[in-house]
DOSEKOL-433429 format. One line per 3 residues: number of its first residue (from 0); their letters; for each residue x, y, z of N, C-alpha, C. Coordinates in nm, 3 decimals, padded with zeros to 5 digits. Each point is the difference from the previous one (the first is absolute). Layout:
BEGIN
NUM	a	X,Y,Z,X,Y,Z,X,Y,Z; ...
This chain:
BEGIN
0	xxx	-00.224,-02.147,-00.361,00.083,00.109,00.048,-00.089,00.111,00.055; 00.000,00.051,00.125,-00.047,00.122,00.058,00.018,00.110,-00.075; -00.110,00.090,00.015,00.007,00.124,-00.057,00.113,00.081,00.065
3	xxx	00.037,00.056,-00.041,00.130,00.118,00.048,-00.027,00.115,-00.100; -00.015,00.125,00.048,00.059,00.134,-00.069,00.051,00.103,00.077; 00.080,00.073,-00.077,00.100,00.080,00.072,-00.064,00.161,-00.067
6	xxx	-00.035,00.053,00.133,-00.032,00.156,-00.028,00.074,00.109,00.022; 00.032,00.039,-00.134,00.134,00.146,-00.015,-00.121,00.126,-00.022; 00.054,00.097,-00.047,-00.062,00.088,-00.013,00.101,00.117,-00.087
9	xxx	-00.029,00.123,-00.060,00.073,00.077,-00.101,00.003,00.143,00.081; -00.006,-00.025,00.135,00.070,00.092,00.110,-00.122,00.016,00.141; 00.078,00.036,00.110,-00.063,-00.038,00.127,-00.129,00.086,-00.007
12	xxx	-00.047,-00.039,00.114,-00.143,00.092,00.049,-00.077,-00.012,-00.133; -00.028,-00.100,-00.085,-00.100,00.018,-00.101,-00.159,-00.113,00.041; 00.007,-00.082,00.047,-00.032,-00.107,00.024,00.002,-00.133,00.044
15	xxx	00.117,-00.033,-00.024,00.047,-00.107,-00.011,-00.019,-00.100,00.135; 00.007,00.015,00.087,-00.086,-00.059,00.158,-00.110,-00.004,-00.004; -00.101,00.073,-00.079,-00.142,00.020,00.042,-00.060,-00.184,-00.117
18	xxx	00.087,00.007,-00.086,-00.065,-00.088,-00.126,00.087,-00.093,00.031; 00.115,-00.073,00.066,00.038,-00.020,00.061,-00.128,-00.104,00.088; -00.047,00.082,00.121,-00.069,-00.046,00.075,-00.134,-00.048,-00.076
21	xxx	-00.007,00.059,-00.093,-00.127,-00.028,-00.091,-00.019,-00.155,-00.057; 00.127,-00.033,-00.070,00.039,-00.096,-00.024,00.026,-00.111,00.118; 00.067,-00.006,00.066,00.030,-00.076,00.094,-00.168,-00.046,00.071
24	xxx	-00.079,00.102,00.043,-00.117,-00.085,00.002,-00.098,-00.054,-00.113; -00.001,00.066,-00.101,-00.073,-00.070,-00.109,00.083,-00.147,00.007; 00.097,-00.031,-00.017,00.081,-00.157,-00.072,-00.009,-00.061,00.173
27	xxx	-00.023,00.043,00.079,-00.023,-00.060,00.148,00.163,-00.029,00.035; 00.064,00.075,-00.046,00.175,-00.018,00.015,00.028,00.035,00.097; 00.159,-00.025,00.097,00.093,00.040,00.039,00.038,00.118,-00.066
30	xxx	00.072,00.084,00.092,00.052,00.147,-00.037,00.155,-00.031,00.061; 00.099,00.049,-00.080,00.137,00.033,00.077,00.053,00.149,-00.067; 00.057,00.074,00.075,00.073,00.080,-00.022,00.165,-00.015,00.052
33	xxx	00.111,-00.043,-00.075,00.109,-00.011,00.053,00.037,00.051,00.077; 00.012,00.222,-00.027,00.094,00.028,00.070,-00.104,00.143,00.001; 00.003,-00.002,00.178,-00.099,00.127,-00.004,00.107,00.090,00.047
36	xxx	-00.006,00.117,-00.078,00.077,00.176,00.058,-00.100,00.069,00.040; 00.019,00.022,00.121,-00.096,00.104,00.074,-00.081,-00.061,00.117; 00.016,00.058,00.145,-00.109,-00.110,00.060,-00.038,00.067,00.114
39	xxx	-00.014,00.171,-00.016,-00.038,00.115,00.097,-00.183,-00.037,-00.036; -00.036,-00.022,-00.135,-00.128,00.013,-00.037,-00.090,-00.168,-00.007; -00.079,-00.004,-00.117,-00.081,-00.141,00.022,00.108,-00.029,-00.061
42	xxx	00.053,-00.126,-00.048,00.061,-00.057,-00.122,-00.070,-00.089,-00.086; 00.067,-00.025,-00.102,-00.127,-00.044,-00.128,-00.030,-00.123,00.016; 00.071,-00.108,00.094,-00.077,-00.124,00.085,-00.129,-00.015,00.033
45	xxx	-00.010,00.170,00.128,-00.112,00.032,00.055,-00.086,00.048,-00.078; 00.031,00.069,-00.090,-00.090,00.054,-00.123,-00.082,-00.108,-00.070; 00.073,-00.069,-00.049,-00.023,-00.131,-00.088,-00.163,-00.040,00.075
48	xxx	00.106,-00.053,00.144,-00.129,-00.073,00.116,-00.119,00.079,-00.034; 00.045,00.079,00.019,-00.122,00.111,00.008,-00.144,00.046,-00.066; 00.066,00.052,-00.131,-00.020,00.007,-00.114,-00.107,-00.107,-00.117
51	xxx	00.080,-00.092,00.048,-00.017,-00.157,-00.075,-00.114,-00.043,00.127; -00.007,00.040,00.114,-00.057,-00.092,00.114,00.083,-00.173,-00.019; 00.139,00.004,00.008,00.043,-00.114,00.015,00.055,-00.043,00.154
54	xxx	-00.060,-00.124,-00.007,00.081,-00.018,00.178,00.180,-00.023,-00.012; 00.029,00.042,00.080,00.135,-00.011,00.055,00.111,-00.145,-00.044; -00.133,-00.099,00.046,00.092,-00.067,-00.067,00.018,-00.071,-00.108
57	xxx	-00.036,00.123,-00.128,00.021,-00.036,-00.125,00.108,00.124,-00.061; 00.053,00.089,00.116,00.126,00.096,-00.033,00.066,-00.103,00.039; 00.113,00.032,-00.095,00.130,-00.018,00.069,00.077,00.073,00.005
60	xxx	00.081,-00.028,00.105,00.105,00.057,00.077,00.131,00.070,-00.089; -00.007,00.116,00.013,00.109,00.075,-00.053,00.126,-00.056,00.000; 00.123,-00.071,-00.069,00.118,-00.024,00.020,00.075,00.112,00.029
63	xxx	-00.016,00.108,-00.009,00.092,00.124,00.031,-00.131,00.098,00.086; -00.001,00.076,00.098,-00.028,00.127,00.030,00.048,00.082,00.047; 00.041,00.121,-00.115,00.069,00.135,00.056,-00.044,00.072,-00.005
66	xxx	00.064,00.095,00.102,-00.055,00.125,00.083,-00.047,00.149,-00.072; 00.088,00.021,-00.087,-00.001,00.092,-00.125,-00.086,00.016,-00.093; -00.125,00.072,-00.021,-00.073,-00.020,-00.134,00.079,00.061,-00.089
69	xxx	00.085,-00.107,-00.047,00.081,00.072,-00.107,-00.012,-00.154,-00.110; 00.116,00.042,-00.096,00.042,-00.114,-00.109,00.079,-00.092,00.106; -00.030,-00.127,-00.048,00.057,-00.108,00.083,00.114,-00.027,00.032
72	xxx	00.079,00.045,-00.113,00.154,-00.012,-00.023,00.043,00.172,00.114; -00.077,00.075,00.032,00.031,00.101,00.084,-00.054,-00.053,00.118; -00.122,-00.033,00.052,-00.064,-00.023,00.120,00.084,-00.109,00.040
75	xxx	00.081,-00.098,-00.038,00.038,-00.102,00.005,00.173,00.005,00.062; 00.060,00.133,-00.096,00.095,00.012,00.055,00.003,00.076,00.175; -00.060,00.101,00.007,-00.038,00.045,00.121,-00.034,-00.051,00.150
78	xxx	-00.038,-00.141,-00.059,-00.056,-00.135,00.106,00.172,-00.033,00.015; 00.070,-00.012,-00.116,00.119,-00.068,00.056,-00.019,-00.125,-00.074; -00.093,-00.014,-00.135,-00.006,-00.131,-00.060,00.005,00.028,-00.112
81	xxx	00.060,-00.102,-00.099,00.018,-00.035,-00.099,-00.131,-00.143,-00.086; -00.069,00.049,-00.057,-00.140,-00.090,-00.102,00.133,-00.085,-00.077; -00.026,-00.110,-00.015,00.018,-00.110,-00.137,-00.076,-00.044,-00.062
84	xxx	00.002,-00.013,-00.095,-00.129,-00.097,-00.087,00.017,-00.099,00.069; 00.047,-00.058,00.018,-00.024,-00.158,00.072,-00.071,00.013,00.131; 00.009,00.122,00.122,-00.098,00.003,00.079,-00.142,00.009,00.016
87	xxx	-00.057,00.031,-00.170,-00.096,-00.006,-00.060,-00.067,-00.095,-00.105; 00.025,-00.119,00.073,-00.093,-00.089,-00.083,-00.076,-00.025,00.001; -00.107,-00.026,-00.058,-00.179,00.013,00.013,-00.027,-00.121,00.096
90	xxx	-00.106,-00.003,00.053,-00.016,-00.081,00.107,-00.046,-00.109,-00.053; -00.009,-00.100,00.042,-00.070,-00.083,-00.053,-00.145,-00.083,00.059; -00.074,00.040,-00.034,-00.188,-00.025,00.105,-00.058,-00.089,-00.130
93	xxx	-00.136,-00.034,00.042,-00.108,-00.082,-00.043,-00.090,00.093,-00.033; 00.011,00.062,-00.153,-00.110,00.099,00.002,00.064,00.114,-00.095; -00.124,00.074,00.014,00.086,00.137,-00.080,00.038,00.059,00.085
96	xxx	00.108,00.128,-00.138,00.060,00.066,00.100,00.057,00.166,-00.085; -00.070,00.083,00.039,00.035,00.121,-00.024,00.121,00.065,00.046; 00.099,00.049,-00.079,00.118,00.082,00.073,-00.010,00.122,-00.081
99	xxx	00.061,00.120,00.134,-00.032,00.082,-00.013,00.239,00.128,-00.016; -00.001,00.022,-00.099,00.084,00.069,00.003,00.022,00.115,00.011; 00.082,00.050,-00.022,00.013,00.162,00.138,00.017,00.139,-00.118
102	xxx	-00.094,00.067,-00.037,00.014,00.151,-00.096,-00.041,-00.065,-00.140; 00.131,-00.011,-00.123,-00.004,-00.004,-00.085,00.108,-00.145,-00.024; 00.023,-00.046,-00.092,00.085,-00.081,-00.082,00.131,-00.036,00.019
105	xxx	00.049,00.167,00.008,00.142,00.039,00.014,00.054,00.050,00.142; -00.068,-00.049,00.057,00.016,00.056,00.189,00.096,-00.116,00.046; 00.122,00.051,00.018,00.122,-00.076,00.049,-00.034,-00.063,00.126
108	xxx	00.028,-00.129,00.028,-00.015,-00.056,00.094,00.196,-00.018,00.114; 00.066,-00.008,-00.082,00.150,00.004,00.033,00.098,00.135,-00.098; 00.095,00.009,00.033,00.047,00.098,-00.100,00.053,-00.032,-00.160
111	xxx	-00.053,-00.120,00.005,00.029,-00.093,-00.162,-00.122,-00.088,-00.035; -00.103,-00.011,00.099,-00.123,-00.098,-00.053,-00.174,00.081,-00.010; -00.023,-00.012,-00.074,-00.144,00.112,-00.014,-00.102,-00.140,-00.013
114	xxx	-00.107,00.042,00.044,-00.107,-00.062,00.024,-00.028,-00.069,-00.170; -00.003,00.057,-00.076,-00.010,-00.063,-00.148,00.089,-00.101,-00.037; 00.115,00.000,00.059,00.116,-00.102,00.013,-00.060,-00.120,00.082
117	xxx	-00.071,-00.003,00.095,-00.036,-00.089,00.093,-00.113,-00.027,-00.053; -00.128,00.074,-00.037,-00.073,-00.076,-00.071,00.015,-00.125,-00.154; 00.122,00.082,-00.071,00.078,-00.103,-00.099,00.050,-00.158,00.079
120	xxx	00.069,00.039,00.146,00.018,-00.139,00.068,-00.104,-00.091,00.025; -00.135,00.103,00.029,-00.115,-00.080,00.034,-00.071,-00.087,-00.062; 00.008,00.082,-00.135,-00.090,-00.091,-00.115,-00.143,-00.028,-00.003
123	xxx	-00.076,00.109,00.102,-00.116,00.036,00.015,-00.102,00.109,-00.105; -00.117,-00.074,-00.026,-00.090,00.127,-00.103,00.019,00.109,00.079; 00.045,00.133,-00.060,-00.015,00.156,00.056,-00.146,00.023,-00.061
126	xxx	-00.010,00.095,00.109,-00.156,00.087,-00.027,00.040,00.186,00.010; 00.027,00.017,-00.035,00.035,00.161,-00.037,-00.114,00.118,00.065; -00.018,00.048,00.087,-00.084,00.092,00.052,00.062,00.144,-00.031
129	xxx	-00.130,00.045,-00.119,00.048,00.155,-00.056,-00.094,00.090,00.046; 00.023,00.129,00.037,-00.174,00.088,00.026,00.034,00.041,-00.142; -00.097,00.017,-00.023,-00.054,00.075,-00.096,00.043,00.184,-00.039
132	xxx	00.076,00.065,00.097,00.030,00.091,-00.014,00.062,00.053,-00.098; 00.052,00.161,-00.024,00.046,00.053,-00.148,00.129,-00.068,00.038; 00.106,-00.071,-00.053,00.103,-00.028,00.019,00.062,-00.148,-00.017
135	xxx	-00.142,-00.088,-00.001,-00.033,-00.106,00.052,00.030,-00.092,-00.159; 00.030,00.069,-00.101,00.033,-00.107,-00.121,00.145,00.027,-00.001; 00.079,00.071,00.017,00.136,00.001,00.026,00.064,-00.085,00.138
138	xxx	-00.077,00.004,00.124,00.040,-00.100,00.075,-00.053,-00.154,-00.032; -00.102,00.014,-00.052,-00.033,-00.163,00.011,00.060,-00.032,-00.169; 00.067,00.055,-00.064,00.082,-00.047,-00.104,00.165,-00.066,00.013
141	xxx	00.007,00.127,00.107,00.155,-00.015,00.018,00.019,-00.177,00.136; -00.079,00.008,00.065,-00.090,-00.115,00.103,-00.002,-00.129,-00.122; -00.033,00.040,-00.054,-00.069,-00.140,-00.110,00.189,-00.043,-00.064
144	xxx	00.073,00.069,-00.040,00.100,00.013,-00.081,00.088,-00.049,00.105; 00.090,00.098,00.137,00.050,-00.110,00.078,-00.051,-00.133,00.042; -00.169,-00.063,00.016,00.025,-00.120,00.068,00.014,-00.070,-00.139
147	xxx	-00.043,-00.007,-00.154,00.055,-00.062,-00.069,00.124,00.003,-00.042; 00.068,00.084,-00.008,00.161,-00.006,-00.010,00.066,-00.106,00.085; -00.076,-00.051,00.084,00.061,-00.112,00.118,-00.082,-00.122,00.006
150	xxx	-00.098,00.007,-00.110,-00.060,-00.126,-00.056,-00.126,-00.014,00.122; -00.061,00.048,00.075,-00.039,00.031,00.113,-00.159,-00.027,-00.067; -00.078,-00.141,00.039,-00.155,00.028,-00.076,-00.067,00.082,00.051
153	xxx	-00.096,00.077,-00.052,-00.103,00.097,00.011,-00.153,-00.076,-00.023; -00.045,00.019,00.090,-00.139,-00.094,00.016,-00.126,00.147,-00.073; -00.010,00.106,00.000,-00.053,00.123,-00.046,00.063,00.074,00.123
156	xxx	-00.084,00.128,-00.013,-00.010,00.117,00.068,-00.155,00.066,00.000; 00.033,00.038,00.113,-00.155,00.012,00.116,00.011,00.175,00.009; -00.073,00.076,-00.063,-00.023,00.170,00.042,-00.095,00.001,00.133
159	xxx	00.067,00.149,00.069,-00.090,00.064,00.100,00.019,00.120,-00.057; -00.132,-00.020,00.069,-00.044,00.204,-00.024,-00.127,00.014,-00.120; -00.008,00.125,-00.049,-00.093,00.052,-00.097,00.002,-00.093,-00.101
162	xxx	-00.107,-00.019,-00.148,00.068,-00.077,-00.054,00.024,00.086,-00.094; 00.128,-00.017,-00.040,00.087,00.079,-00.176,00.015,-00.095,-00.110; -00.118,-00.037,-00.047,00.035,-00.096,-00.101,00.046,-00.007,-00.120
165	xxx	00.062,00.131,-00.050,00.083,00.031,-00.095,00.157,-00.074,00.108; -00.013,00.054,00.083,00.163,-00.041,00.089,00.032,-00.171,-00.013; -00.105,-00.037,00.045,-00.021,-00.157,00.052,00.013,-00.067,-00.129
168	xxx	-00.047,00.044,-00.099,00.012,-00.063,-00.101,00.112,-00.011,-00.095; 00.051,00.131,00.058,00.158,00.027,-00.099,00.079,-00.061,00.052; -00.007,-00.009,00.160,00.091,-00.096,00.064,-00.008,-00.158,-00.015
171	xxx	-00.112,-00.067,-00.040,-00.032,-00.093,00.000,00.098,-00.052,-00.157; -00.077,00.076,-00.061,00.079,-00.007,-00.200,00.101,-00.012,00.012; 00.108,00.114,00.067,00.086,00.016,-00.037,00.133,-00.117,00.103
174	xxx	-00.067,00.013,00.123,00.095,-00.108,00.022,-00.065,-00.160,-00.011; -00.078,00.008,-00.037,-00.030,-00.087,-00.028,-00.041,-00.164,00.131; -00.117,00.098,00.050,-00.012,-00.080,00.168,-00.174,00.031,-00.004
177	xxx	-00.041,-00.133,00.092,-00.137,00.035,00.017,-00.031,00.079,00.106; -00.115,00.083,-00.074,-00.060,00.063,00.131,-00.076,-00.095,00.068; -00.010,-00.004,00.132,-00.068,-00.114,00.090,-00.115,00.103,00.037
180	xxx	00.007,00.120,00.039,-00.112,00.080,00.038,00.008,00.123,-00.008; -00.059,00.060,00.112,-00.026,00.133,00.078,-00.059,00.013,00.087; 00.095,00.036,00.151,-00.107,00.005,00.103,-00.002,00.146,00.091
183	xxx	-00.136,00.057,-00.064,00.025,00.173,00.032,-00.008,00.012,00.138; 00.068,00.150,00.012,00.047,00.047,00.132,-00.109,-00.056,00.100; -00.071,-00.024,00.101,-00.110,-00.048,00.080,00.030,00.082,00.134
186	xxx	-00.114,00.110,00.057,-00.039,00.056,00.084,-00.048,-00.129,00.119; 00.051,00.062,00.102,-00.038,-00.075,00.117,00.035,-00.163,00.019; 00.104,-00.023,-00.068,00.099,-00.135,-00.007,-00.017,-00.081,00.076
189	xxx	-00.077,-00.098,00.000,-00.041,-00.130,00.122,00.051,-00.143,-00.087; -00.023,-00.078,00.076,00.020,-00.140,-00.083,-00.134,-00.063,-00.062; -00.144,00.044,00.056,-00.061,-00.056,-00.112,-00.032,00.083,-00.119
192	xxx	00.046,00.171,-00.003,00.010,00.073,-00.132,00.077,-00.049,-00.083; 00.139,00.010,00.057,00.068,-00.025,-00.046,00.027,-00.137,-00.111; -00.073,-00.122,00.056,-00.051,-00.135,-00.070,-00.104,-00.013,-00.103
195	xxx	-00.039,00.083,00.071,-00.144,00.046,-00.109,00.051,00.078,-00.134; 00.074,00.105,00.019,00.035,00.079,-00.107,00.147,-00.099,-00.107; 00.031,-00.056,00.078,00.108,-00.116,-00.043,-00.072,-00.074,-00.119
198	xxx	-00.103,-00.101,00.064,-00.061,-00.087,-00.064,-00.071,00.085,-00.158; -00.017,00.117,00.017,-00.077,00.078,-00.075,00.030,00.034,-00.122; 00.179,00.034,00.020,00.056,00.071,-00.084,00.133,-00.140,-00.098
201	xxx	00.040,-00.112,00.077,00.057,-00.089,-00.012,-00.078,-00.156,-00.013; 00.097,-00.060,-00.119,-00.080,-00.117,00.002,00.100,-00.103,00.048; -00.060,-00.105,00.106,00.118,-00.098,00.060,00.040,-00.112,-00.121
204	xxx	-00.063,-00.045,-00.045,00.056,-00.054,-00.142,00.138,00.085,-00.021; 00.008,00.118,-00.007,00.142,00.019,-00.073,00.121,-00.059,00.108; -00.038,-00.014,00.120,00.103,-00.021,00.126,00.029,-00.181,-00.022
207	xx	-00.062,-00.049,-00.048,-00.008,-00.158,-00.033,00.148,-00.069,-00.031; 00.078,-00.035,00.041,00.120,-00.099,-00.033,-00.037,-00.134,-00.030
């Protein structure tokens, strides 16, 4: 069976694309992002590419892109479309394959289906991307608590940022999830820093299926 993991995060703009791309080239994977909102700027496809130094054709192709950097279930209505879980079924390739989900957990994809609901359909290891910030054991608790309430596996959780290892550790105890790493903030963001500082702080053994 191919590797597969699915990357959430315990709210937007924390990381979650950058480790993301981190991953996707360490495991030499495919990248998909279902459903991109927003597409005035790069999008996290191009990021990924980028980031990761992955060629093109190991993205795949967005099943949805809307215009709105908003929540999907908003950017989505605005297009004039309606998301189903069923328009989102994981692809199926020869290889690994990183997916990448949109904010946090609970980010509605329709006005009745949230991304934690669809990862429960998926039946894919989650990887939880928390920063490290003051705030950051109340979101990545409440994160840990909805995707198990929906039986949803948790493969660990991956920190960015400073390290708080009173935080990381309480979060780890208490919900009871591995930490997989820490990969601190990185000045001047390229793809071979970025690999470098990956390999540094993470061990690929834990990514192993």
């Amino acid at each position: 069976m191919s590797q597969k993991f699915v990357i959430t995060g315990t709210d937007t703009d924390i990381g979650k694309t950058v480790f993301a791309a981190a991953l996707t080239a360490a495991l030499n994977a495919y990248y998909w992002k279902p459903v991109q909102a927003g597409l005035d700027d790069e999008t996290d496809s191009q990021a990924v590419a980028r980031l990761g130094g992955i060629s093109y054709d190991r993205i795949l192709s967005e099943n949805f892109r809307l215009n709105a950097p908003a929540s999907p279930h908003f950017a989505a209505a605005k297009d004039g479309i309606r998301i189903a879980a069923d328009d989102l079924n994981i692809p199926q390739i020869d290889g690994p394959l990183v997916i990448e989900g949109a904010g946090g957990a609970l980010v509605p994809i329709n006005d009745t289906l949230l991304y934690a609901d669809l990862f429960a359909l998926w039946e894919c290891p989650i990887i939880i991307v928390a920063s490290t910030k003051l705030g950051t054991i109340n979101h990545s608790l409440m994160t840990i608590e909805a995707l198990r309430s929906r039986s949803v596996p948790i493969h660990g959780i991956a920190f960015i940022g400073e390290e708080i290892a009173d935080s990381q550790d309480t979060i780890c105890r208490i919900g009871n999830v591995k930490q997989l790493g820490r990969l601190p903030i990185i000045e001047n963001l390229s793809a071979p820093v970025l690999s470098a500082v990956f390999h540094q702080h993470f061990d690929l053994t834990d990514f192993a299926q």
